[in-house]
TIMI-2910 file (N, C-alpha, C, CB; in pm, 1 decimal, decimal comma, always signed):
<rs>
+----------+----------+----------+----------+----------+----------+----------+----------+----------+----------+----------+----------+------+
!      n_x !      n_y !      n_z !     ca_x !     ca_y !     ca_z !      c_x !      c_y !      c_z !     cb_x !     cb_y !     cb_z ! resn !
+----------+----------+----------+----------+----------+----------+----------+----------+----------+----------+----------+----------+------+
!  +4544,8 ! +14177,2 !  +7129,5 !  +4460,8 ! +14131,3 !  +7237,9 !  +4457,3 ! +14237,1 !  +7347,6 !  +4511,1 ! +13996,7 !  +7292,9 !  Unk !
!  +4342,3 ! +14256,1 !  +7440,5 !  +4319,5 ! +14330,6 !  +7495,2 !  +4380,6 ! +14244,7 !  +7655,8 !  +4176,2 ! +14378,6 !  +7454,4 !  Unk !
!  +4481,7 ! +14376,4 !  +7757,0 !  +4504,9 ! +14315,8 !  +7853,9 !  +4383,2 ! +14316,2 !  +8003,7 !  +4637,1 ! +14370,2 !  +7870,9 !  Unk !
!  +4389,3 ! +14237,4 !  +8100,0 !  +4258,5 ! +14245,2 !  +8206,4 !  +4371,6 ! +14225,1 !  +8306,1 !  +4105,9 ! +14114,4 !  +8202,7 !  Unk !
!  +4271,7 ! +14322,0 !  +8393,9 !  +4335,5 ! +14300,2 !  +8549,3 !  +4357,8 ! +14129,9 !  +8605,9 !  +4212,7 ! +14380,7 !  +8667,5 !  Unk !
!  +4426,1 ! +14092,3 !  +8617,7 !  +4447,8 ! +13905,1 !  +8671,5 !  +4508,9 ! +13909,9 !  +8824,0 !  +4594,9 ! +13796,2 !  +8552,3 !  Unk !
!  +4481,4 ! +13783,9 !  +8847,6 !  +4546,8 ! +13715,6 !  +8990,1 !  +4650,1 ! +13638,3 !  +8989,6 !  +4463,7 ! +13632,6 !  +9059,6 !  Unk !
!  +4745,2 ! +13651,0 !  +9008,1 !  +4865,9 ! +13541,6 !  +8979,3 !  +4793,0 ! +13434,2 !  +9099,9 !  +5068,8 ! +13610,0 !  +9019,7 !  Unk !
!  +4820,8 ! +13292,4 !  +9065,6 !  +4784,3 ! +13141,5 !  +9105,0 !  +4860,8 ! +13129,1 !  +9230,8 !  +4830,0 ! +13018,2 !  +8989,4 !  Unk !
!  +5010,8 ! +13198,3 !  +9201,3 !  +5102,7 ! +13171,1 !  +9306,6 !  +5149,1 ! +13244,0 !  +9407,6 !  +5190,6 ! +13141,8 !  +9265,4 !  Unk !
!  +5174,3 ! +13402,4 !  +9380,3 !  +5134,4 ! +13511,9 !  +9516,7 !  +5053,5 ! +13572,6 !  +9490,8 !  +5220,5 ! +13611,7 !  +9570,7 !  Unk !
!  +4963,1 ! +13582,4 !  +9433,5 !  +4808,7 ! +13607,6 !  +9487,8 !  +4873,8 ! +13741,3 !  +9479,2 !  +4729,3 ! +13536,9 !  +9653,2 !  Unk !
!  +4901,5 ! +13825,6 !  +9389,2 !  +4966,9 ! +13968,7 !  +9278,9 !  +4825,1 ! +13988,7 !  +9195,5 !  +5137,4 ! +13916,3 !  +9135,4 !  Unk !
!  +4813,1 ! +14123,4 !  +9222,9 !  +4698,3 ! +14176,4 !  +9065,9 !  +4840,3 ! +14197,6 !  +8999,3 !  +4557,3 ! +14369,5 !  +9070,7 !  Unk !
!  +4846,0 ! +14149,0 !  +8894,7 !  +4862,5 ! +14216,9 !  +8751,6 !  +4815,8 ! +14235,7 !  +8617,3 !  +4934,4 ! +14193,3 !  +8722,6 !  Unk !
!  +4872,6 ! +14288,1 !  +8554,0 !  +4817,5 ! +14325,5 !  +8391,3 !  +4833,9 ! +14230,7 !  +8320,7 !  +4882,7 ! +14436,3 !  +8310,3 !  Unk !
!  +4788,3 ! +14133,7 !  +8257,1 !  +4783,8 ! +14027,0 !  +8152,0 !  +4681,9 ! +13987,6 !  +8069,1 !  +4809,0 ! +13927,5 !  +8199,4 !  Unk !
!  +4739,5 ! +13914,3 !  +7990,2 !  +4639,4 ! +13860,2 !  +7840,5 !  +4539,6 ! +13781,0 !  +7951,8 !  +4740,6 ! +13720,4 !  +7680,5 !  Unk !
!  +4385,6 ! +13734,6 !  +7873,1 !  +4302,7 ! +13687,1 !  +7965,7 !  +4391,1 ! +13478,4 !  +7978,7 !  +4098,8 ! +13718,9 !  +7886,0 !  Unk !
!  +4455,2 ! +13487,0 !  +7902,2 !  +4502,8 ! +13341,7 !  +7918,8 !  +4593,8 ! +13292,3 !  +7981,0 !  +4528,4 ! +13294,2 !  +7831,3 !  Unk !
!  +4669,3 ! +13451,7 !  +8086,7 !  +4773,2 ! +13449,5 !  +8200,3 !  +4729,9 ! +13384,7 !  +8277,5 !  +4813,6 ! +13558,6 !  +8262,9 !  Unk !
!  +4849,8 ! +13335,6 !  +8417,6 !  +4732,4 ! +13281,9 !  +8520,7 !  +4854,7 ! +13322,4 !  +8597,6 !  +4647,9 ! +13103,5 !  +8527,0 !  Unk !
!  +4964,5 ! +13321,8 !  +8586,0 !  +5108,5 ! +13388,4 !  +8630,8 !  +5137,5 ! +13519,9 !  +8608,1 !  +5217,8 ! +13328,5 !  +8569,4 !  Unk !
!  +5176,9 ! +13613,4 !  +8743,2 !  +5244,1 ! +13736,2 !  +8686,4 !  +5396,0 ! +13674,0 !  +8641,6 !  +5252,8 ! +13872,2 !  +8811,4 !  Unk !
!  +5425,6 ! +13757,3 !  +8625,4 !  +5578,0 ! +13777,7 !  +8574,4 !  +5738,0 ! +13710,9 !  +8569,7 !  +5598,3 ! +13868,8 !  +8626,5 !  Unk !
!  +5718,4 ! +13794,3 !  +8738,3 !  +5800,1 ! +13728,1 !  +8823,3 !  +5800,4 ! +13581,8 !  +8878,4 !  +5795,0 ! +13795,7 !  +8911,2 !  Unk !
!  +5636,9 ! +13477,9 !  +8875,8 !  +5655,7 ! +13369,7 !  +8941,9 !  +5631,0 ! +13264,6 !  +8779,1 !  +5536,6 ! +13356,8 !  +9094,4 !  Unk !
!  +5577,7 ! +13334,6 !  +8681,7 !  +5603,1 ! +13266,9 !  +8562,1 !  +5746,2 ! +13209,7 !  +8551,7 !  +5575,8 ! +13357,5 !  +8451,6 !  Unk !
!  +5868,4 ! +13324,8 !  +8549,9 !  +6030,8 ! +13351,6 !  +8537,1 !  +6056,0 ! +13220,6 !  +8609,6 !  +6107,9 ! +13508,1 !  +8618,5 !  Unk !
!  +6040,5 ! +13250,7 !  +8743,4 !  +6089,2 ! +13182,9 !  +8871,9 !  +6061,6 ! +13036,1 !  +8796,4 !  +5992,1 ! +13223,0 !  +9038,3 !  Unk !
!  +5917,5 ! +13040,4 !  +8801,5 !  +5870,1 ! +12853,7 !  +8758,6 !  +5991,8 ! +12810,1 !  +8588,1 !  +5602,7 ! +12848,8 !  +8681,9 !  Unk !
!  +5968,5 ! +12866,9 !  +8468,8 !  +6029,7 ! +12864,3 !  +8393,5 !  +6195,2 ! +12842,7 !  +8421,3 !  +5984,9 ! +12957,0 !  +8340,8 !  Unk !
!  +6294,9 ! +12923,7 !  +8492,3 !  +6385,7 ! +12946,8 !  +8522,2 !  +6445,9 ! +12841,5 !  +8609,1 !  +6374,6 ! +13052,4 !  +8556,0 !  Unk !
!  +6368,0 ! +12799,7 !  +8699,0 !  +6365,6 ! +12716,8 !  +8814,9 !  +6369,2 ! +12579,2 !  +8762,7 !  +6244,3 ! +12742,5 !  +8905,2 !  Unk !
!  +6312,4 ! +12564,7 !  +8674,6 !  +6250,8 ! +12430,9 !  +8606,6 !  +6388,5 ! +12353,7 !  +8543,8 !  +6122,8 ! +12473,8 !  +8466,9 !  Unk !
!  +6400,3 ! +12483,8 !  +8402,2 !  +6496,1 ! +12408,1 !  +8372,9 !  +6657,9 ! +12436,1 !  +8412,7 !  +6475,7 ! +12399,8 !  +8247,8 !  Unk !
!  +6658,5 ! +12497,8 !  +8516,6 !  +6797,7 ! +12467,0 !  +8574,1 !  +6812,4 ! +12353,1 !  +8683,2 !  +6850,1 ! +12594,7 !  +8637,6 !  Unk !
!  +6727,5 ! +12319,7 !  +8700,9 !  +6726,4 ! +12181,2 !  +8796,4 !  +6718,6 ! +12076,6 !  +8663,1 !  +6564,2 ! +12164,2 !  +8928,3 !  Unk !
!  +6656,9 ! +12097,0 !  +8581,4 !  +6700,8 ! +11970,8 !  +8480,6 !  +6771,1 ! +11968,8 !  +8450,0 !  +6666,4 ! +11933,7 !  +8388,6 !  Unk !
!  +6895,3 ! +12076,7 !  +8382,1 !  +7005,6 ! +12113,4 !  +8361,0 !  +7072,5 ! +12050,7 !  +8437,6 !  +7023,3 ! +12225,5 !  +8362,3 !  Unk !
!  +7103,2 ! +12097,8 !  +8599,5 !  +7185,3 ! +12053,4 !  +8676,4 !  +7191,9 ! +11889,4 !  +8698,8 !  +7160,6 ! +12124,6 !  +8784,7 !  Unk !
!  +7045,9 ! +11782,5 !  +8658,5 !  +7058,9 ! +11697,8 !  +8663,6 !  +7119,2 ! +11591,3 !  +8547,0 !  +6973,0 ! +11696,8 !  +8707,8 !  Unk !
!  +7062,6 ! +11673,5 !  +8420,2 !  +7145,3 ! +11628,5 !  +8311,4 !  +7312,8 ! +11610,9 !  +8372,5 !  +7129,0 ! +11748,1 !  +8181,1 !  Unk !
!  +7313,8 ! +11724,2 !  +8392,4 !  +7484,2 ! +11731,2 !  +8376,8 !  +7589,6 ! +11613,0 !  +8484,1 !  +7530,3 ! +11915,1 !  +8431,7 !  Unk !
!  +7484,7 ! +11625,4 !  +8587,6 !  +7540,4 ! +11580,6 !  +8669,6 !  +7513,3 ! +11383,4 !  +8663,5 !  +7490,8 ! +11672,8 !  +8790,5 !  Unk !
!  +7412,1 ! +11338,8 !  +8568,7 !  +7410,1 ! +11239,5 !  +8533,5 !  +7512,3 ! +11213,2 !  +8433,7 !  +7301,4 ! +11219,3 !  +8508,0 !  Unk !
!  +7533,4 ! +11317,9 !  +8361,7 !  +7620,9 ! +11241,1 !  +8234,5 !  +7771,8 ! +11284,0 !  +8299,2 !  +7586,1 ! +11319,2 !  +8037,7 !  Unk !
!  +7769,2 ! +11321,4 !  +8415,6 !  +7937,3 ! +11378,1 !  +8423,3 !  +7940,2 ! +11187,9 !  +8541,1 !  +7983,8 ! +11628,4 !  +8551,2 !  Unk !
!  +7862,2 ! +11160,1 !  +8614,8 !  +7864,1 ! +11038,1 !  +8682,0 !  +7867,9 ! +10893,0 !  +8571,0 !  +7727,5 ! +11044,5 !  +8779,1 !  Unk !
!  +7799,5 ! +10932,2 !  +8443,2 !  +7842,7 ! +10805,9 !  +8390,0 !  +7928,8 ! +10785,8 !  +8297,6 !  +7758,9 ! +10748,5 !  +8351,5 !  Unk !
!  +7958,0 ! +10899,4 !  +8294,8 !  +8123,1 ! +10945,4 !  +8187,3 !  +8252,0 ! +10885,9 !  +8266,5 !  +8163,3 ! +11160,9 !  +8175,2 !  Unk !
!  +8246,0 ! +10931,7 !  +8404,7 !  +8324,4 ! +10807,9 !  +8520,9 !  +8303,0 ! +10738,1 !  +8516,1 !  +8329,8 ! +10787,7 !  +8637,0 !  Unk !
!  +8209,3 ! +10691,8 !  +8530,9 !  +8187,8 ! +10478,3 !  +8508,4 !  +8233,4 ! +10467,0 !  +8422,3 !  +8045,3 ! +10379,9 !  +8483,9 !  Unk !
!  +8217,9 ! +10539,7 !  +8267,8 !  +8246,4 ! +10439,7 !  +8178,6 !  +8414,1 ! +10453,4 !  +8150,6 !  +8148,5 ! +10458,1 !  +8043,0 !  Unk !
!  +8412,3 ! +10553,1 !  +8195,3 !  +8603,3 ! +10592,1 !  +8180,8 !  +8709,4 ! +10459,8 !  +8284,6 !  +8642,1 ! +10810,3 !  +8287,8 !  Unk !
!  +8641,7 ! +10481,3 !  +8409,0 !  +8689,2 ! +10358,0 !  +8454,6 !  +8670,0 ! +10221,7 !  +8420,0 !  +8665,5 ! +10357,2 !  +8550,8 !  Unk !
!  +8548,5 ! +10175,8 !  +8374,4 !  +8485,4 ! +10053,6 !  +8271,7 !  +8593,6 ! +10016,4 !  +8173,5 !  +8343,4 ! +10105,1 !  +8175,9 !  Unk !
!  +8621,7 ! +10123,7 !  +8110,5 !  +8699,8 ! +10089,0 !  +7981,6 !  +8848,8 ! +10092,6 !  +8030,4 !  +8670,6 ! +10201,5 !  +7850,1 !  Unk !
!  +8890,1 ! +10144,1 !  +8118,8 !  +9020,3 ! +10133,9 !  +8161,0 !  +9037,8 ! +10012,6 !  +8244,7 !  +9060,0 ! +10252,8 !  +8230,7 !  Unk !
!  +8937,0 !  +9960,6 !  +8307,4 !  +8953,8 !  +9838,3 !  +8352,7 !  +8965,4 !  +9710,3 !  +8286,6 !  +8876,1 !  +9828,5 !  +8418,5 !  Unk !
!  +8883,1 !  +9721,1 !  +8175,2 !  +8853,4 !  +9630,7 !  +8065,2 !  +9008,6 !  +9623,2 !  +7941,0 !  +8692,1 !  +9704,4 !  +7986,7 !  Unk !
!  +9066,6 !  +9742,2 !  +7919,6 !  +9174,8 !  +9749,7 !  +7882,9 !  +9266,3 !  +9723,8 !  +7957,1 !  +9189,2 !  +9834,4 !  +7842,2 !  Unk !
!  +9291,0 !  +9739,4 !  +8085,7 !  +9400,2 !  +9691,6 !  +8165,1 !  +9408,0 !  +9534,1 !  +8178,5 !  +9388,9 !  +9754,5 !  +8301,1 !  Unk !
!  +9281,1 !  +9439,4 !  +8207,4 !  +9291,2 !  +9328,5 !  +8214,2 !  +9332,2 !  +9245,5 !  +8096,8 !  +9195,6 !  +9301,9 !  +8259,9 !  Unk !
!  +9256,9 !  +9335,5 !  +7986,2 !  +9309,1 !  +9248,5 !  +7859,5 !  +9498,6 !  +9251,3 !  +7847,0 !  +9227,9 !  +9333,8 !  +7697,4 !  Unk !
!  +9531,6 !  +9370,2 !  +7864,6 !  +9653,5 !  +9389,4 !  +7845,8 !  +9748,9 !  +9340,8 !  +7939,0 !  +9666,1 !  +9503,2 !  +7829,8 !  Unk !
!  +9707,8 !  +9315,3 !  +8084,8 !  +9727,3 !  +9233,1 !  +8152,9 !  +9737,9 !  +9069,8 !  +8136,7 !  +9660,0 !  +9268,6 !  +8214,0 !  Unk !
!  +9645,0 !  +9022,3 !  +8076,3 !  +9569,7 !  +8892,4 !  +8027,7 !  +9691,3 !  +8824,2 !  +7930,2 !  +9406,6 !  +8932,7 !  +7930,7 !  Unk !
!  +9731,0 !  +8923,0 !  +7858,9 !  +9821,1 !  +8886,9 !  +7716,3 !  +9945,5 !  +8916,9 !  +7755,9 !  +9788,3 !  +8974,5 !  +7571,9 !  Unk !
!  +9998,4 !  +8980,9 !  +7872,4 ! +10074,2 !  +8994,6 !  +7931,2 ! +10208,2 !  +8896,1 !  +8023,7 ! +10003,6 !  +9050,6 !  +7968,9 !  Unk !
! +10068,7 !  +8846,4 !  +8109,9 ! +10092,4 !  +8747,1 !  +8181,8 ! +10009,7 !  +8638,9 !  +8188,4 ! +10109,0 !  +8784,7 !  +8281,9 !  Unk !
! +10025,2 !  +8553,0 !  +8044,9 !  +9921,5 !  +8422,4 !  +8075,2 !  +9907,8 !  +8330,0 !  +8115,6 !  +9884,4 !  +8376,2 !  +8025,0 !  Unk !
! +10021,9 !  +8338,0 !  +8267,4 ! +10017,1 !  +8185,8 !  +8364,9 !  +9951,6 !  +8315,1 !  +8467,5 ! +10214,2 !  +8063,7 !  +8426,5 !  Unk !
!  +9878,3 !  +8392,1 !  +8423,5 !  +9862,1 !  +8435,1 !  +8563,0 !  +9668,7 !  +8376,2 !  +8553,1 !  +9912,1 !  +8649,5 !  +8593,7 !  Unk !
!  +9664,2 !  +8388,4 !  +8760,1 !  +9520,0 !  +8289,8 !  +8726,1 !  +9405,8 !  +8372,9 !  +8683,8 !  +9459,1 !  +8201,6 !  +8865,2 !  Unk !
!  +9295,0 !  +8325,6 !  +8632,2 !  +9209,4 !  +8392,9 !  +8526,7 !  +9120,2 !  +8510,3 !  +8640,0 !  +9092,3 !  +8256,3 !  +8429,1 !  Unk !
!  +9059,4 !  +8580,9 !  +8571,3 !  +9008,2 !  +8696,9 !  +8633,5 !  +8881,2 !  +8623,3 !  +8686,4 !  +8985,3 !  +8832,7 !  +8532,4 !  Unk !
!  +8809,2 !  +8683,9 !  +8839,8 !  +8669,7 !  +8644,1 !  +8881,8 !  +8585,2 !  +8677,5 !  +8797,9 !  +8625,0 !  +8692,3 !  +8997,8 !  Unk !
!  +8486,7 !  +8574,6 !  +8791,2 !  +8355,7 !  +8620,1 !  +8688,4 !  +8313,1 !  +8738,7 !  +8732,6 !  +8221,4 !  +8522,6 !  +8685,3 !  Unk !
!  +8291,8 !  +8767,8 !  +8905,2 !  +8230,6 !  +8887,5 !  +8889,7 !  +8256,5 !  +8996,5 !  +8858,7 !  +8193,5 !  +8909,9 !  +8954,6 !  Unk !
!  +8420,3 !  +8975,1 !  +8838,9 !  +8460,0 !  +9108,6 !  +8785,9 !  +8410,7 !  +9170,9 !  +8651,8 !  +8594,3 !  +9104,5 !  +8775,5 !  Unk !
!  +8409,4 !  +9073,2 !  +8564,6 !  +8362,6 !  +9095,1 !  +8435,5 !  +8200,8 !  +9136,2 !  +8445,4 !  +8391,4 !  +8960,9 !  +8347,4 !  Unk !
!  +8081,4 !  +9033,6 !  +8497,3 !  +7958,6 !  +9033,4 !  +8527,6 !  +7953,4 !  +9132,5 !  +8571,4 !  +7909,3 !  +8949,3 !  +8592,1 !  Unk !
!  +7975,2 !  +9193,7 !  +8699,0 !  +7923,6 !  +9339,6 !  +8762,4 !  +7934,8 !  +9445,9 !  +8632,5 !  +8037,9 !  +9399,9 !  +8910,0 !  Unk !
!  +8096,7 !  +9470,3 !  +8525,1 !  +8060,9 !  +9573,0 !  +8486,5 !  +7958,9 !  +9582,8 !  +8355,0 !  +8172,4 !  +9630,6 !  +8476,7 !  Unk !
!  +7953,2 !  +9422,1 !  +8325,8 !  +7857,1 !  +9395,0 !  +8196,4 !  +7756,8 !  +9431,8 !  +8254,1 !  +7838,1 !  +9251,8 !  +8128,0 !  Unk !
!  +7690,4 !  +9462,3 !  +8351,8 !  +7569,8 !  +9474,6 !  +8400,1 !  +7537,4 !  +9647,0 !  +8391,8 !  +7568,0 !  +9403,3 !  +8550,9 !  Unk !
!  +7636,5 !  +9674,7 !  +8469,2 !  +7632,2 !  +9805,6 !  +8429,7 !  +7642,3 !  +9870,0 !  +8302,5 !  +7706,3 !  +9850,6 !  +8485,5 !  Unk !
!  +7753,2 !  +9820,8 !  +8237,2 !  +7735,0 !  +9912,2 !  +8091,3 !  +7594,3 !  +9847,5 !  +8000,6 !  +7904,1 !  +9889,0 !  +7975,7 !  Unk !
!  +7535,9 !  +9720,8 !  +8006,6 !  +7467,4 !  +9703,5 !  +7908,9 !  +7415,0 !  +9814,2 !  +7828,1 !  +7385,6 !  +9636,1 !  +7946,6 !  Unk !
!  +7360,0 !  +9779,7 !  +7745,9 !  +7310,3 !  +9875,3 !  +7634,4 !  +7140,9 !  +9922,8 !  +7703,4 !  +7304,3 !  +9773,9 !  +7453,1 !  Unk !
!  +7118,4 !  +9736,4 !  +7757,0 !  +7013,8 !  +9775,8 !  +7822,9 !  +6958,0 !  +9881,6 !  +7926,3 !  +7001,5 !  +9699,5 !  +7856,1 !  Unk !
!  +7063,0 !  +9944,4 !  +7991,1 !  +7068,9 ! +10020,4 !  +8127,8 !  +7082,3 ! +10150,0 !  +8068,4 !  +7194,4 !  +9980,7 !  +8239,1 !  Unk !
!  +7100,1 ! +10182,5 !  +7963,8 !  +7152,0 ! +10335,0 !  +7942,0 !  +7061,5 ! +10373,0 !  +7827,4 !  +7327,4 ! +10354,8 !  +7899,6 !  Unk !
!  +7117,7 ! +10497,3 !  +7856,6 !  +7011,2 ! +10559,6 !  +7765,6 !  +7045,2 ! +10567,6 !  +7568,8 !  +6999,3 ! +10730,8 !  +7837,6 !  Unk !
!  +6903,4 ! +10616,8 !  +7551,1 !  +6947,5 ! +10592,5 !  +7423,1 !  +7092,5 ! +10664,5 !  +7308,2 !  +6824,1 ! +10618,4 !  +7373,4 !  Unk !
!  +7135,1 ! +10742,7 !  +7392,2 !  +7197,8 ! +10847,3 !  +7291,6 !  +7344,8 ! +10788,1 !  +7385,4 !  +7131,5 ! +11059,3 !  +7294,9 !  Unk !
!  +7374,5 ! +10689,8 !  +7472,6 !  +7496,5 ! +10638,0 !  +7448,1 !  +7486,9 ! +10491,0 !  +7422,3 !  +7584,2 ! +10668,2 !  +7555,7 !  Unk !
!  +7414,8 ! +10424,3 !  +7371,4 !  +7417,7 ! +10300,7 !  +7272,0 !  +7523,7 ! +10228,9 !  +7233,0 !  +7375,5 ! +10330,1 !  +7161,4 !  Unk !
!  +7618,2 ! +10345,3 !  +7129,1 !  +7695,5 ! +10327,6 !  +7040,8 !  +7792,4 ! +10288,0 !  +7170,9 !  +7720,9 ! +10447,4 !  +6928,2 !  Unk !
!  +7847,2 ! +10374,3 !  +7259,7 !  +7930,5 ! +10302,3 !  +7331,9 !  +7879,9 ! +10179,1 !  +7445,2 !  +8000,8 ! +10404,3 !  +7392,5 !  Unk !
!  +7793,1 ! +10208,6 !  +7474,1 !  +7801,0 ! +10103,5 !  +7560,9 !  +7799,6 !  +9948,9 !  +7505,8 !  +7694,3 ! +10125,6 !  +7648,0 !  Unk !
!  +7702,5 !  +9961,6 !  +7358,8 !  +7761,5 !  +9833,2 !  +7253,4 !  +7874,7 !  +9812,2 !  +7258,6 !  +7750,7 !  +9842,8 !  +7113,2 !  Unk !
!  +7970,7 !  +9910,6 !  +7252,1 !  +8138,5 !  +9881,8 !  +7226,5 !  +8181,6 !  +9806,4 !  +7351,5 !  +8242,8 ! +10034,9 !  +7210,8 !  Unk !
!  +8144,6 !  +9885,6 !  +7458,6 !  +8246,7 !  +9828,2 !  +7604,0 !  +8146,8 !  +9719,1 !  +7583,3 !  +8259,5 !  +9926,9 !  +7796,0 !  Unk !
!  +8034,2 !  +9677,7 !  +7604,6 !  +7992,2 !  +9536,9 !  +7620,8 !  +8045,3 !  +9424,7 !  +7554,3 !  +7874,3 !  +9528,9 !  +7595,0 !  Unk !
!  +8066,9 !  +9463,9 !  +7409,8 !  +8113,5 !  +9395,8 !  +7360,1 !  +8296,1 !  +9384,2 !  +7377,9 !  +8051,8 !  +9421,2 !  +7252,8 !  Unk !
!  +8334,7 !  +9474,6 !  +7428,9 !  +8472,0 !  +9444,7 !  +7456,6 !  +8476,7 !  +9377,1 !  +7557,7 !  +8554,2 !  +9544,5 !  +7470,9 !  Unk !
!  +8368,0 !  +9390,8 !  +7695,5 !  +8394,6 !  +9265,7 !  +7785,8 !  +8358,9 !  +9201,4 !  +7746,1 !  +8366,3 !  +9242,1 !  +7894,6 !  Unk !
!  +8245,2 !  +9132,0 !  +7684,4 !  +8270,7 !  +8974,8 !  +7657,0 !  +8334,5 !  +8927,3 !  +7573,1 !  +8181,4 !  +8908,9 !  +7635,4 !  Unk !
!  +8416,6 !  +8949,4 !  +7514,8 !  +8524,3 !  +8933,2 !  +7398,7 !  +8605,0 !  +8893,6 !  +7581,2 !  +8585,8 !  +9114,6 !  +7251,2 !  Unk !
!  +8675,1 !  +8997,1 !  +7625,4 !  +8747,9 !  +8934,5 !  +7804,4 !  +8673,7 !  +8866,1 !  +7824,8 !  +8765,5 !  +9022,0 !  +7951,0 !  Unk !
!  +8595,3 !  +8840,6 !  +7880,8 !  +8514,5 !  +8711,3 !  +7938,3 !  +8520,8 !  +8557,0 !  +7821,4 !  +8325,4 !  +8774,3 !  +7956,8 !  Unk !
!  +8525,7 !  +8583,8 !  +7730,2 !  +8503,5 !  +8449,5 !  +7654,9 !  +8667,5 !  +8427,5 !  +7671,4 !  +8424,9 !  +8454,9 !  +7471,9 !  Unk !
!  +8778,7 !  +8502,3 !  +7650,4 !  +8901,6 !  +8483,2 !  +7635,9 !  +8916,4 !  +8427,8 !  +7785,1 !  +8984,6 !  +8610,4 !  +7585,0 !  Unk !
!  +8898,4 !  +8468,1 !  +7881,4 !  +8927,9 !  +8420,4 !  +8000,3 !  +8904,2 !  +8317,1 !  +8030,0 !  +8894,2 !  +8470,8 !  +8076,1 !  Unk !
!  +8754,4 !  +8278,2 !  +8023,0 !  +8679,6 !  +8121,3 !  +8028,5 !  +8779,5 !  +8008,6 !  +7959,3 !  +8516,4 !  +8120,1 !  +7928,6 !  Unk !
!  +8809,3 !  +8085,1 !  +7815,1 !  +8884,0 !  +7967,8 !  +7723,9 !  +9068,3 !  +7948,7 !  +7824,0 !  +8905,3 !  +8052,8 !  +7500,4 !  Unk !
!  +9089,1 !  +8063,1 !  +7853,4 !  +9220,7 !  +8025,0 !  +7957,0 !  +9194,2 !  +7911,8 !  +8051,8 !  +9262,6 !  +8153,3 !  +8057,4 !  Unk !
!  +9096,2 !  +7967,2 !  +8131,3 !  +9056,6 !  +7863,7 !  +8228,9 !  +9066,6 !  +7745,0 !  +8184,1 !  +8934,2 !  +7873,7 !  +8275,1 !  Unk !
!  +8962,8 !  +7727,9 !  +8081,3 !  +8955,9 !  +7575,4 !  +8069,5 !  +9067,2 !  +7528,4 !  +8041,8 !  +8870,3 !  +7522,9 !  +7977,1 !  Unk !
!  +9172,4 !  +7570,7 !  +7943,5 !  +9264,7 !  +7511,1 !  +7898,2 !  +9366,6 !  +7483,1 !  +8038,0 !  +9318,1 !  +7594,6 !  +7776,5 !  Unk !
!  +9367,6 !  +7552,8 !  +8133,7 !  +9429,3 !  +7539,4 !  +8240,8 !  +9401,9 !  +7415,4 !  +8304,4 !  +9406,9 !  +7638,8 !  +8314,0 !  Unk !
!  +9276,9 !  +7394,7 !  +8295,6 !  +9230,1 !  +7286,2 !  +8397,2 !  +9196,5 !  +7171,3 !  +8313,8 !  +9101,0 !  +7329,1 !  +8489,8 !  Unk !
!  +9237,8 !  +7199,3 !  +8167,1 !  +9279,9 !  +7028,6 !  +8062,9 !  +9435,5 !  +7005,1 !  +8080,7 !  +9251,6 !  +7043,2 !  +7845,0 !  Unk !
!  +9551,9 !  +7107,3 !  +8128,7 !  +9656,8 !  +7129,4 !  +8195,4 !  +9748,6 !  +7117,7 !  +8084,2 !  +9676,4 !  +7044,6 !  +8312,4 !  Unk !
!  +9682,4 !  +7182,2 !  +7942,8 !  +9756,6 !  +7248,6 !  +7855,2 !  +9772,9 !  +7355,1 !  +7870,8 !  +9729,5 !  +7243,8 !  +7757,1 !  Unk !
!  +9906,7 !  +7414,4 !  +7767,1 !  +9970,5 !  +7506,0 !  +7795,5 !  +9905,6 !  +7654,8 !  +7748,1 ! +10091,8 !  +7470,5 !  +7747,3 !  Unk !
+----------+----------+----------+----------+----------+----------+----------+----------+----------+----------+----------+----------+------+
</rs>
């Protein structure tokens, strides 16, 4: 292909390019470069924020159970404790490529939540 004198779109630069340029060089780079390191940085910084949630999620969810079986005159956990983090991990809320876990912790809290409910009640039929 033959190159033609062009206008870059963005500093208004003559340069040398194919007729289907519309960017010199340098603000092509910049846009390209620019682009995906801000997606980058947001990837990362999304999955490093819900890698904490779920690290604490599951350590919470393991502590209560182990707690739970631990000490079972102790009184049953608040619903919202359980509810707030089911809400958060659902499967529904996240994205597709962590599924697999957030199925797991969901399903490990309500596995706690049904065990707890059944404490309760039995507490308040004032069996043992």
């Amino acid at each position: 292909m033959s190159t033609v004198s062009r206008r870059c779109r963005v500093c208004r630069k003559s340069f040398e390019g194919e007729p289907w340029q519309h960017l010199c060089w340098d603000c092509w780079r910049r846009e390209k470069d620019g682009g995906l390191e801000q997606r980058g940085y947001e990837r990362g910084l999304t999955a490093g924020r819900a890698e904490a949630r779920r690290a604490y999620l599951r350590g919470l969810a393991e502590g209560r159970v182990k707690e739970a079986a631990a000490h079972p005159a102790t009184p049953p956990i608040a619903d919202d404790l359980i509810r707030d983090p089911l809400w958060l991990v659902h499967p529904d809320h996240q994205p597709p490529e962590r599924s697999g876990l957030a199925n797991r912790v969901t399903a490990t809290l309500l596995t706690l939540r049904e065990s707890v409910r059944r404490a309760s009640m039995k507490r308040e039929d004032g069996k043992p």
